[in-house]
C-alpha positions in Angstrom: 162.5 33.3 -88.8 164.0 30.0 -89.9 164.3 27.1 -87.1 167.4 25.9 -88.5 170.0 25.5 -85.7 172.9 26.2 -88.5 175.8 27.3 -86.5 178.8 25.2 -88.2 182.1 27.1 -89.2 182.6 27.8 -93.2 185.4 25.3 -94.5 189.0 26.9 -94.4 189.0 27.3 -97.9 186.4 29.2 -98.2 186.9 31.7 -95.4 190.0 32.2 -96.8 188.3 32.9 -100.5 186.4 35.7 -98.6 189.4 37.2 -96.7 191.4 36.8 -100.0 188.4 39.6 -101.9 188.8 41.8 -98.4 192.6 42.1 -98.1 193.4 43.9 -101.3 190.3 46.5 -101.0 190.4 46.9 -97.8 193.8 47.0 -96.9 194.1 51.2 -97.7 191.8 51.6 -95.0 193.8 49.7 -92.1 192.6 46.3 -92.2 194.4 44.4 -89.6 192.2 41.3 -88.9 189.2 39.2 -90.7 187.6 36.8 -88.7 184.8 35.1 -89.9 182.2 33.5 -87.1 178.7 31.6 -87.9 175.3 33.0 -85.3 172.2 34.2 -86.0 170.9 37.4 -87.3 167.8 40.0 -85.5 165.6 37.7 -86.8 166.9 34.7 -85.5 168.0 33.1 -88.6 171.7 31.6 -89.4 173.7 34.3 -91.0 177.8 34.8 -91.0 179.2 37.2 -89.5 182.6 38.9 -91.4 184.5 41.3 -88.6 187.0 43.2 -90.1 189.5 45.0 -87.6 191.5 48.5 -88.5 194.0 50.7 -87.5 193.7 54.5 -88.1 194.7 56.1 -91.4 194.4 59.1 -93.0 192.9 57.3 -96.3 189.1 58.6 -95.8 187.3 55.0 -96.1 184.7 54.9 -99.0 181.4 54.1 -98.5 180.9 52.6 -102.4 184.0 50.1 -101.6 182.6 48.8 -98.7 178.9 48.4 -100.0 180.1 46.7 -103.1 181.7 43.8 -100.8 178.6 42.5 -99.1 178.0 41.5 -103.0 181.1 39.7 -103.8 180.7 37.8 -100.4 177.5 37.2 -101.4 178.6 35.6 -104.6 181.3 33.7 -103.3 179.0 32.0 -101.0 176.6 30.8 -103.3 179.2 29.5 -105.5 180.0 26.7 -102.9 176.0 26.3 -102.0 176.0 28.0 -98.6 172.8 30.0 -98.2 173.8 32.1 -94.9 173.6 35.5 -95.4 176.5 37.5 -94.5 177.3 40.3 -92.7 180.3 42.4 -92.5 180.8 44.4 -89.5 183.3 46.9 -90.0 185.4 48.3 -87.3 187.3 51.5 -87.8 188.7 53.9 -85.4 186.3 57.0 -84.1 188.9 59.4 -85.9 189.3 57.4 -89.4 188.0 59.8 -92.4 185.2 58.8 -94.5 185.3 60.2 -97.8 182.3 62.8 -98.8 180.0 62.0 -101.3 179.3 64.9 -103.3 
């Protein structure tokens, strides 16, 4: 666990660099909202939180699309030097279809 008490925003620009990658890829699914909100992981350590919001379609979600994300965001942060892991909590409605994976 790190002692860092890291709990400041992301600049503007780059939350908006991160919604601008969720938008497009996400949008068949729903997406509604992105907000974007610093705190700490289960381990205690600073981390960013990326909640993305839905509405129900009938465009079963793919798993592969949302896994590749967390990498992208990943790379997005590093390329402007913040080291916060984040996390992208996604939340659909109970009846959304997920696509099978065969």
């Amino acid at each position: 666990m790190m002692t860092v008490d890291d709990t400041r925003p992301l600049a503007p620009e780059l939350a908006a660099s991160i919604e601008a990658v969720l938008r497009p890829r996400l949008a068949p699914y729903g997406l509604t909202e992105v907000q974007i909100v610093p705190g700490f992981d289960h381990d205690g350590d600073p981390a960013i939180f990326v909640d993305a919001e839905y509405t129900l379609t009938q465009t079963p979600v793919d798993a592969n699309v949302l896994l590749a994300l967390i990498g992208e965001v990943r790379d997005i942060l590093a390329a402007h030097g913040e080291y916060r892991y984040p996390y992208i909590r996604h939340r659909f409605a109970d009846e959304q279809p997920v696509r099978r994976v065969s």
